[in-house]
C-alpha positions in Angstrom: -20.8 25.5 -13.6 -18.3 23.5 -11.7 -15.9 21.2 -14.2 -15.2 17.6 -13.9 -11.9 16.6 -11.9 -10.5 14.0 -14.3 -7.8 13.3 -12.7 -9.4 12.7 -9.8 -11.9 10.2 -11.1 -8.6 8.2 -13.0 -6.7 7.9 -9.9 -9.7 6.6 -8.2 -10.3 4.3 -10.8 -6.9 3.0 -10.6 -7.0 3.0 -7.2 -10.0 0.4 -7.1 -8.4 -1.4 -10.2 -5.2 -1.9 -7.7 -7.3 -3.0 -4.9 -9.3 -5.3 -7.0 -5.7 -6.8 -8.5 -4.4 -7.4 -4.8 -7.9 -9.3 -3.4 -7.4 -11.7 -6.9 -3.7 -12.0 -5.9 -4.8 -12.9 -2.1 -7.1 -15.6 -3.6 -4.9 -16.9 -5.7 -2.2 -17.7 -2.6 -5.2 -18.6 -0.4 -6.1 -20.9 -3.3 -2.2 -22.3 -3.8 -1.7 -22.8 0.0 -4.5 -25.0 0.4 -4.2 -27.1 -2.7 -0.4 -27.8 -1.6 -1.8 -28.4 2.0 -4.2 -31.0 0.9 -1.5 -32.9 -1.8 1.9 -33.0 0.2 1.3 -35.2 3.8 3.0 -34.5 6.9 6.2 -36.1 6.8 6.0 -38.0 10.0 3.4 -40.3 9.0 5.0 -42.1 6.6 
């Protein structure tokens, strides 16, 4: 009978837990960048 690869299962686990961190991180700038976008005018139209 063959035995389970822990290891391999954690670092795949960690692996999606990284990838999932860096999307949230993406979002989160996406997120940032546009709220600043919207607040702060161009300066020439003043």
């Amino acid at each position: 009978m063959a035995r389970t690869n822990y290891s391999f299962e954690k670092r795949k686990r960690e692996l999606a837990k990284k990838k999932k961190k860096e999307e949230k991180r993406l979002r989160k700038l996406e997120k940032k960048n546009a709220a600043k976008d919207v607040e702060a005018p161009p300066a020439g139209e003043e």
